[in-house]
C-alpha positions, -999 to +999 in steps of 0.1 A: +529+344-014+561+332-032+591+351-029+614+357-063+651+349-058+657+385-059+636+395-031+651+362-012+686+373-017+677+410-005+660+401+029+690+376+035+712+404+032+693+421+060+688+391+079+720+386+079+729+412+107+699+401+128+698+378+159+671+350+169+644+362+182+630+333+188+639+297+199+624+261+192+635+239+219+631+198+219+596+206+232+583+216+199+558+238+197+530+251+218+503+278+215+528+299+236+556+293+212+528+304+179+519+335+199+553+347+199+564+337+167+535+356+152+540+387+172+573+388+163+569+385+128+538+410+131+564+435+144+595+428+126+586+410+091+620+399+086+633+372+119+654+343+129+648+314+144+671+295+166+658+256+161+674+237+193+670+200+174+703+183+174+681+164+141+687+175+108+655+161+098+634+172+130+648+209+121+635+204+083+597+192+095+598+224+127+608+249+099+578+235+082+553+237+109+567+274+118+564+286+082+526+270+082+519+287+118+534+313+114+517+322+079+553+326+071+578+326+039+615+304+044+642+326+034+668+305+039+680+278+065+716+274+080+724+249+103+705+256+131+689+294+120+660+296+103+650+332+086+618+337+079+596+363+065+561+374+068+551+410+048+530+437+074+514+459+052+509+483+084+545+475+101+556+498+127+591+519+113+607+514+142+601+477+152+602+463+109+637+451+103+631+455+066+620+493+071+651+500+099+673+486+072+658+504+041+664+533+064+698+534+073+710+521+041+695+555+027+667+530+007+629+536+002 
């Protein structure tokens, strides 16, 4: 799955307004760490990812290993915040950021 520059550009203008949901710390990651970042990509598509590496390289090669994990798609990467994206066909309308957003913006 390989997301078009339009589509990239629309779900940073969502993730924009959203918070981490998730955090890497210099531990890296465990199974622990995979089952969360899956469940919270299973319920809101569209999340970021707080990457506590003061390494600008270690960050890269995490974002990497989350995206491969996760079965996930790199928006885009600032800094420290990752946003990534994984589509849920069967996503629930109230937990989906991408629905929520579509939602109150009067889309879909």
């Amino acid at each position: 799955m390989s997301l078009s520059q339009a589509q990239k550009k629309a779900l940073r203008s969502i993730g924009h307004y959203l918070n981490p949901v998730v955090t890497v710390s210099e531990n890296g990651i465990s199974e622990n760490l995979l089952a969360e970042l899956d469940r919270a990509l299973r319920d809101h598509e569209l999340i970021k990812v707080k990457l506590a590496l003061p390494d600008r390289e270690d960050r890269a090669l995490m974002i990497e290993e989350l995206t491969a994990g996760g079965r996930a798609e790199l928006v885009q990467s600032i800094g420290k915040t990752a946003l990534l994206y994984r589509h849920n066909p069967q996503a629930n309308p109230k937990l989906s950021n991408i629905v929520r957003f579509e939602q109150h913006h009067g889309r879909r």
